[in-house]
N, C-alpha and C positions, 0 to 999 in steps of 0.2 A: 616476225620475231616478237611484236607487241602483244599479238593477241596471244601465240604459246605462254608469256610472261605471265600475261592476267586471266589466263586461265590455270597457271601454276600457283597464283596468288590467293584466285577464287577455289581453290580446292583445298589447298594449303588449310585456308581461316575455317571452312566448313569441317572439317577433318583431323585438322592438327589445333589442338586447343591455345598450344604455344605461340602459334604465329596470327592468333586474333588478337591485333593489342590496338591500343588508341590512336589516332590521326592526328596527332596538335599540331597546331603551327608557331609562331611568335613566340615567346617568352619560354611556353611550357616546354615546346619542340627544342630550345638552347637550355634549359634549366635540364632537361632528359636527358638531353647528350651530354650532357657534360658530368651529370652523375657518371653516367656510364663509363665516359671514357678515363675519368679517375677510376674507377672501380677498376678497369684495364692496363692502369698505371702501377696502381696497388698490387696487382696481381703480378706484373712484370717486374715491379723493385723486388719483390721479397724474392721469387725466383733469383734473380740475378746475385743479390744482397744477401740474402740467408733468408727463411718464414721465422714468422715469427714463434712464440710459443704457440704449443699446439689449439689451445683453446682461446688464446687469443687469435690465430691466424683465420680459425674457422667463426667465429666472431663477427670480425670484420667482417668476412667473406660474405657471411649471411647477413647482415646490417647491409651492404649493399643491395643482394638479392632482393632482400626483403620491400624493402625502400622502389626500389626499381618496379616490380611486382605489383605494387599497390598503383604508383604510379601508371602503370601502363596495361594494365586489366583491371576495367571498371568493374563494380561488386553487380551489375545489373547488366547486361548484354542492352535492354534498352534504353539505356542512357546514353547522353552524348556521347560520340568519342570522337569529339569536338574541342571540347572542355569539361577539364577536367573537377570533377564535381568536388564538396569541402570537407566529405567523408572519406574519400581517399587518399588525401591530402593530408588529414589524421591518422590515418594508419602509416602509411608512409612514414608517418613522423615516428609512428610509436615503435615501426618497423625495424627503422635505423636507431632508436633509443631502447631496445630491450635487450639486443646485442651488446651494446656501447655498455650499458650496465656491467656488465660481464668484464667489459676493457677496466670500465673505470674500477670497482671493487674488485681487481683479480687480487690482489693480497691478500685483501681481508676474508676472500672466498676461501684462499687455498691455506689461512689460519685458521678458519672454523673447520676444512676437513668434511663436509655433510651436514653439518648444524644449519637448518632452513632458519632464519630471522624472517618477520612478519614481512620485511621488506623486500627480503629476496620471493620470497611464498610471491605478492602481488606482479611480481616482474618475471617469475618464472611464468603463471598462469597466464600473464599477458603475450611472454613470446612464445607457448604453445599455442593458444589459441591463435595466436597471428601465422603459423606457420600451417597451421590445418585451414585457416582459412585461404593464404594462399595455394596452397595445393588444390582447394576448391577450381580459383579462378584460372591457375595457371595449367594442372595438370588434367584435373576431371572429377567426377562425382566418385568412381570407382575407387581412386586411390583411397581419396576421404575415408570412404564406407570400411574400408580396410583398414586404418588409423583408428576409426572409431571405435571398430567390433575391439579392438586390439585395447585401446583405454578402459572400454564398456568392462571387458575382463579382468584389469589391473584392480577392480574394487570391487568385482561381483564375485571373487574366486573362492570366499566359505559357500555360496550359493550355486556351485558349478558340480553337473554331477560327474561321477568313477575318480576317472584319471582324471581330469583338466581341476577337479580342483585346487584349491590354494589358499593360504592365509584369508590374501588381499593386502591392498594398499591402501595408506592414508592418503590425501591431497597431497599432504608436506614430503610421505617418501618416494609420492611417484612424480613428483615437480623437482623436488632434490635431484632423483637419479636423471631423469632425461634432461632438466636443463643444467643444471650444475656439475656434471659430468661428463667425460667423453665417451659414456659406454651408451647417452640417448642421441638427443639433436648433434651432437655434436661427437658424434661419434667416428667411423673410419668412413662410412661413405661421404658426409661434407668431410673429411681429412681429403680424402682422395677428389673430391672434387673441387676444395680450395688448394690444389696442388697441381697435379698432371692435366686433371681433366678442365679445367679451364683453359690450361696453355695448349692443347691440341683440339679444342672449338675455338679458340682465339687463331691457331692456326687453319685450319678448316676455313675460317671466316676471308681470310686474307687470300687462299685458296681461289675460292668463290667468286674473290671481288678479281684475281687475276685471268678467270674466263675458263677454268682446268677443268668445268662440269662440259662446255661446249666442245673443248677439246676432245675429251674422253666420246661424247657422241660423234664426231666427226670421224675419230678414228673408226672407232666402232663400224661405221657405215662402210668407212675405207675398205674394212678385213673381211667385214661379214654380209654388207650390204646386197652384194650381187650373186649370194648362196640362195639355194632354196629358200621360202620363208625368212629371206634376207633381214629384213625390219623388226621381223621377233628375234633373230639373232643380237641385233644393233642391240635391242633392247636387252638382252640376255648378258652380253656383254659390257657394253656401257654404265648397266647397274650394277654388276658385280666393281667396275671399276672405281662409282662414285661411292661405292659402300668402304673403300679403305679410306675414307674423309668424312662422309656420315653416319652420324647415329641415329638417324629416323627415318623408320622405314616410310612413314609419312612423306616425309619432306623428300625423298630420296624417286617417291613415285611421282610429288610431281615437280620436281626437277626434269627428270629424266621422261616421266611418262609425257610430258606433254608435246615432247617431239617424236616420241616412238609412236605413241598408240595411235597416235592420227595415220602415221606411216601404216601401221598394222591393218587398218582396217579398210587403207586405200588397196593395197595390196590384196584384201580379198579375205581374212581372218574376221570369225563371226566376236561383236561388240564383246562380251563375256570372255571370249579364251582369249582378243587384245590386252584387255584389263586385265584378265587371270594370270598373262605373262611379265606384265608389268609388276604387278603384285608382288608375283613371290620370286623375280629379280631383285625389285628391291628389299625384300624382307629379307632375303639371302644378302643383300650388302651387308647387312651389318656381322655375318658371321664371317664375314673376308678378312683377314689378314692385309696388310702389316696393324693397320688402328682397330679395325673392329667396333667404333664407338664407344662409351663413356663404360660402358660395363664391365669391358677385359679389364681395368684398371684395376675394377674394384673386385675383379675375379683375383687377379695377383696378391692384391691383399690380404682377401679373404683365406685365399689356399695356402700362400706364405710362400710363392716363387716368385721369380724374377718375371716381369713381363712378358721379356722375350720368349720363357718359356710355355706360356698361353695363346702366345702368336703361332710358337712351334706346334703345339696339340692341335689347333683350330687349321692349319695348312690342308690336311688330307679329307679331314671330313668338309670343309669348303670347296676343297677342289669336286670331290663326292657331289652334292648339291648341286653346284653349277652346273657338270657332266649330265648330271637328270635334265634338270632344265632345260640346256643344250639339244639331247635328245629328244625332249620332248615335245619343242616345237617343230626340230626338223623331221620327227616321224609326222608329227601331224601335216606338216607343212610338204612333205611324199604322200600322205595318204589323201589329201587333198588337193595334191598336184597346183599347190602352188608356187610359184617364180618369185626370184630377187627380183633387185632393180639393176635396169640393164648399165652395165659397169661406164657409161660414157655420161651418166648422168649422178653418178659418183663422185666424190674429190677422192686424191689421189694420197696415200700412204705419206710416203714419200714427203710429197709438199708440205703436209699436215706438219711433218715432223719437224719441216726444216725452219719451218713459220714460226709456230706453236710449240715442239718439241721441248724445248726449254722451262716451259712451265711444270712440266713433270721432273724438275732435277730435285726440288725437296722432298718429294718421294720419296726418290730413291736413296738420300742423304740420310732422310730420317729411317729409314728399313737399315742403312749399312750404322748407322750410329748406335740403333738399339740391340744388331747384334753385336756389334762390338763392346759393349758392355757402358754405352755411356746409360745412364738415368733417363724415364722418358723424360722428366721436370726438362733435363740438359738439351736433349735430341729435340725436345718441342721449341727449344728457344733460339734452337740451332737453325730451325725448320723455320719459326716465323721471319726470323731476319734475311735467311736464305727465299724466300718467297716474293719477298719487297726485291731485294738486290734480283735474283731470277727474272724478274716480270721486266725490269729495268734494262735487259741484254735487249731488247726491240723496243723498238718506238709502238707501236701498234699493241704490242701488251704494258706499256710502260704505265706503273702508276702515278697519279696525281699526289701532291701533299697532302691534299681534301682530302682523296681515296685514302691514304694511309690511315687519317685520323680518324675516320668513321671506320676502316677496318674495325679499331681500340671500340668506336662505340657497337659494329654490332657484332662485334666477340659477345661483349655483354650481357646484348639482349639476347645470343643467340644460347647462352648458357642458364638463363634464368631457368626453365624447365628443367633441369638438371639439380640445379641448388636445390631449388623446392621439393624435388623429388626425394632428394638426398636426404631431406631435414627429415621430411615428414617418414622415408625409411627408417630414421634413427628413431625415431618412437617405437616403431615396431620394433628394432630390434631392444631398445633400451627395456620396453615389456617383456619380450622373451628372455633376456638377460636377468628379469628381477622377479621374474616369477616359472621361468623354466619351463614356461609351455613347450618351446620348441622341441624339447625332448617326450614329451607326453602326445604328440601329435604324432612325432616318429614313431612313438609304440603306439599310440593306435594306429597308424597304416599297416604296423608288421601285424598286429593281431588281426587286421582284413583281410593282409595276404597268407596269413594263417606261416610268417616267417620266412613264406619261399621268393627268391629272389626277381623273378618273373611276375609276380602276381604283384609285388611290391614296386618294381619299374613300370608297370600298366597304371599303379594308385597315384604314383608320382607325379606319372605322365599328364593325368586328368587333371589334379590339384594345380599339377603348371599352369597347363592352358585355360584354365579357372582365373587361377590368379592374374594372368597375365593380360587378358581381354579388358580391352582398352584404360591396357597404365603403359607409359612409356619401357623404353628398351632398360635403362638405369632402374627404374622403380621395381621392376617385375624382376629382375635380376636378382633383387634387394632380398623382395619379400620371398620368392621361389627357393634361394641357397637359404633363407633362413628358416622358413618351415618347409620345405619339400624335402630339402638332399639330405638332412640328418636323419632319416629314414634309411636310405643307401647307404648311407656312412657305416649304419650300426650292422648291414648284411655282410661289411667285407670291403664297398668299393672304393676303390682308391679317389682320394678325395678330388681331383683333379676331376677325376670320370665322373664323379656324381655334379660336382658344380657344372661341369660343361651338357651334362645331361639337360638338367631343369633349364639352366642357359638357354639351350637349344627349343624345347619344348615352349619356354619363357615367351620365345622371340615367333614363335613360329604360331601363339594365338594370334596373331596381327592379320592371319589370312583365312585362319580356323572359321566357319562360320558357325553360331550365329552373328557375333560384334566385327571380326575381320575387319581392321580400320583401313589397313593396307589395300585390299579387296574395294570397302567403299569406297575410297578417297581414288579408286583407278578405275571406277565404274561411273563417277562424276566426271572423270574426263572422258571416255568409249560412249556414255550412254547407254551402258547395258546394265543388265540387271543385277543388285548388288552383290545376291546370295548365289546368284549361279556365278559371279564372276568369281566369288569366296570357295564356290565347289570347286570349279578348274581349277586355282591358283591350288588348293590342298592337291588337286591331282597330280598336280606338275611339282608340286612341293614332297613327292612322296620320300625321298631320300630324306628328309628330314624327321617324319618319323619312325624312319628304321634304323637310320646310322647311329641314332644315339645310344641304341639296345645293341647295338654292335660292341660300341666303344668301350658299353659297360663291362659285358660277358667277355670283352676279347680286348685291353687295352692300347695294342699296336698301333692303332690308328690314331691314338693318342701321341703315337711315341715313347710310349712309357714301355720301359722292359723290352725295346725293338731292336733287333738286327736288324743291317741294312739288307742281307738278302730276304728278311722275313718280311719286312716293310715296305720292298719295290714288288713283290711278289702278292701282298695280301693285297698293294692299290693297283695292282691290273685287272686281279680278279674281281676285285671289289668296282675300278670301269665296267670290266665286262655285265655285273652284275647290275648297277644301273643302266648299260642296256635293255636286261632283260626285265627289269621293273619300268622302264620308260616302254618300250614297247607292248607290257600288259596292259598299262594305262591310257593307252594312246588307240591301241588295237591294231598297231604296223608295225611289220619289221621289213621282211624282202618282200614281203605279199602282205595283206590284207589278214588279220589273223581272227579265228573263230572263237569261241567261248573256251573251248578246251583249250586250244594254243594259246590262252590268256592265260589261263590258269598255270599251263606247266610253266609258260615263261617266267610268273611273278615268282611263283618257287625256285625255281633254278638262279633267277637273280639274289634271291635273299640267299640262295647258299654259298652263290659265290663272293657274297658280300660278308659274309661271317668267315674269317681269315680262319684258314686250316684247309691240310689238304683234305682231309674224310670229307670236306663241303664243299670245296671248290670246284676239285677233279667231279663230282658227280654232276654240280651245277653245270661246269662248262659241257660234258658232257652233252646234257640234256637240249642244251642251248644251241649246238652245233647241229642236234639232229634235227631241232625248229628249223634252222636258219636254213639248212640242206631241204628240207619239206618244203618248203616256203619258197624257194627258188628253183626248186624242179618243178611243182606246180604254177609260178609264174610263168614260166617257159612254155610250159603247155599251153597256156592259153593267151 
């Protein structure tokens, strides 16, 4: 259990930028926590109590982040991270003092109305720069570059040629609107993540600390273990489960990957397609329902529905993805004629449940609260206190007072990557907002696809997976609905279907290769190679990018405009239909299948994946007479 732990840790820090942070001990190690766990105090009065005003609430929010961030990502990777050095200790300071500005002069700010004073001018400049710097240390080089290109444009726009040009900006209007307003830094992504999305990583945390990721693999092993390619099921499984609690496909691979893919590769699965299943498991967690990670949040915001209703649209195309997945290791795992593990060296369902079961009641609390129309803010608070009381029904899961209070601290740390991501989004959008590129991008894409809506969902497609290579799940979400989907918006698509589109595409560079973080960070644990680990995982990930050109052209799978007989009808076909893509991908279905039977399968599955019957009836069709070919020729031989 030690060495899976720190080899989760050792991939984690190479991989996920967020969970490289400092080692202190004495003074700094109690001065850290306890920033923290006020910061989680903070966050739970105003929850309970009322938030405060909007831009004071988000203020705070970021004064804490900020503070934390400096503190605990050195500005040099080679520096101690032992002790803490007396430049970090100054930004920290300045971290928590350029928000505070904002607390202390909100009167005076919201009587000037826009009017920058020389003093506001120095204290804006200071906390953009400290908020790109953080995104630096916290998030990656990528986001940065994208913050910048996006600034570089706010003042170069009479020098910009066609369409992208633009007045420009002075220093004073482009510091004005991003930091003195809620339409830049402080705008609806830190809204949304000084509100919901902190209390459901605060939950997540508590989660974690109650043992509910061990559970979920344990089960896992219980149901799927002793199937064909038993271990790539575990894993198929078990990711999909920790993805309704995580938002990083990182942290999610190695969670989970570092019990599965050892399993994978005992069992007989080559190093790259271990990884490649791990991968795009957990890459697919975060598009799982009921939580989905920090982005459905700010998907709800952004489209102007109810959360619940983002939960509802993301049901059938997750179920979709998993199904591939599913598929795809158990053809490969028949075509390779590989064995579970024999059921007597399994634990048993059963017991699992009767032990541990318990741990998954705020699950289910928080899924029955949100459809019933409580607020997530309510169901998340409903959720962490049920999680403490939960753990507490067994001695053996019960937790400590200690455990409680370091939950609060590493709620904290575990949301810092979030805030930062969040601010440093609000630039970008606060630039698009003040200078309107985002509408000048969407007509250049339509004038590439020459207007037609096909050509225009392939341009988007690319620009996601651009954007989205190595920034987290929140940030890419950010940037992708604010320059990708206004593109889709202007063809017709309903705006749910375009956000969930780029969403989709957003999420699913993590495995894309060249960058694929997901892929590397799960080829650090197999040992195999990182870019073929990135190929397989795209292989097995293929239902990800088709369903989204699905959801476009045909919204049902949304739920938008669905009968219930058109919607249990378009998601059988639509199973059938990633059979018949998992099986071109794999090269098995009842037999062994050749070049040609690849090909008709992968069409027949995309037709029965696009709801209607002109495409279904001909897909299934085609599919039946595979299936029938393929097992009369087995037979024979």
């Amino acid at each position: 259990m030690e060495n899976e732990k720190d080899l989760a840790d050792e991939v984690l820090k190479k991989y996920n930028k967020e969970s490289d942070t400092m080692l202190y001990t004495g003074f700094m190690a109690k001065l850290v926590s306890a920033i923290a766990i006020v910061f989680s105090v903070f966050q739970l009065y105003t929850a309970i109590f009322g938030i405060l005003d909007a831009q004071l609430q988000r203020a705070v929010h970021l004064g804490f982040a900020l503070a934390l961030s400096y503190l605990l990502y050195p500005t040099r990777k080679s520096w101690s991270r032992t002790k803490v050095h007396p430049l970090d200790v100054l930004l920290a300071i300045l971290g928590a003092a350029a928000p505070a500005y904002i607390c202390i002069m909100y009167r005076e700010l919201s009587m000037r109305a826009g009017m920058v004073t020389p003093s506001d001018l120095i204290m804006g400049v200071i906390g953009v720069l400290l908020v790109i710097e953080a995104t630096r240390r916290v998030v990656g080089i990528p986001m940065v570059t994208v913050v910048l290109v996006f600034i570089v444009y706010a003042f170069a726009g009479p020098y910009m040629p066609g369409v992208l040009a633009h007045r420009g900006l002075s220093l004073n209007q482009l510091v004005g609107h991003l930091y003195y307003t809620t339409e830049g830094i402080f705008g609806i992504p830190l809204g949304v993540s000084s509100t919901f999305i902190f209390l459901f990583i605060l939950f997540g945390a508590y989660l974690e600390s109650t043992g509910l990721g061990k559970f979920f693999i344990d089960i896992a092993n219980a149901i799927a273990g002793w199937a064909s390619g038993g271990p790539a099921k575990v894993a198929v499984l078990s990711s999909a489960l920790m993805g309704t609690v995580s938002g990083s496909s990182v942290a999610n691979v190695a969670g989970t990957g570092s019990f599965t893919i050892p399993m994978m590769k005992k069992l007989g699965y080559k190093k790259e397609f271990a990884g490649a299943v791990e991968a795009a498991s957990s890459t697919g967690g975060q598009l799982m329902p009921p939580v989905m990670g920090a982005a459905a949040f700010l998907m709800a915001e952004f489209v102007g529905v109810p959360y619940i209703d983002i939960v509802g649209a993301a049901v059938i195309p997750a179920i979709l993805y998993f199904t591939g997945l599913w598929l795809g290791v158990h053809l490969e795992a028949k075509r390779t004629n590989l064995k579970g593990i024999p059921r007597d060296q399994l634990p048993k369902a059963w017991e699992i449940f009767r032990e541990r079961g318990h741990l998954a009641i705020p699950l289910v609390v928080i899924v029955y609260l949100l459809v019933s129309g409580y607020t997530p803010m309510r169901a998340a608070l409903v959720a962490i206190v049920l999680s403490i009381v939960a753990s507490s029904l067994r001695k053996s899961t019960r937790m400590k007072p200690i455990e409680i209070v370091q939950g609060l601290e590493n709620g904290a740390r575990n949301v810092l990557g979030v805030v930062i991501a969040c601010a440093a989004a609000g630039i970008i959008i606060g630039v698009v907002t003040k200078t309107g590129v985002g509408l000048k991008l969407a007509s250049g894409l339509l004038a590439l696809s020459g207007g037609m809506l096909l050509p225009t969902m392939f341009f988007t497609m690319i620009t996601s997976l651009i954007l989205g290579m190595g920034v987290p799940t929140t940030a890419n979400y950010v940037i992708t609905s604010t320059i990708a989907a206004p593109a889709l918006l202007q063809m017709g698509v309903p705006v749910l279907a375009a956000h969930m589109f780029v969403f989709y595409f957003g999420i699913i560079a993590d495995v894309t290769p060249p960058v694929a973080l997901a892929a590397y960070a799960a080829s650090g644990i197999s040992g195999g190679k990182p870019l073929m680990t990135g190929v397989n995982a795209s292989k097995l990930a293929i239902a990800a990018f088709i369903i989204p050109y699905i959801f476009v052209m045909s919204p049902v799978l949304l739920m938008i405009d669905a009968t219930a007989f058109g919607l249990v009808f378009s998601t059988v076909t639509a199973v059938l239909g990633m059979v018949g893509l998992s099986s071109a991908m794999i090269g098995y279905l009842a037999d062994h299948c050749n070049v040609l039977e690849r090909v008709i399968l992968f069409v027949s599955g995309i037709l029965m994946i696009i709801p209607g019957i002109e495409t279904d009836l001909p897909g299934l069709i085609v599919f039946i007479v595979i299936v029938f070919i393929q097992k009369k020729r087995k037979k024979n031989n």
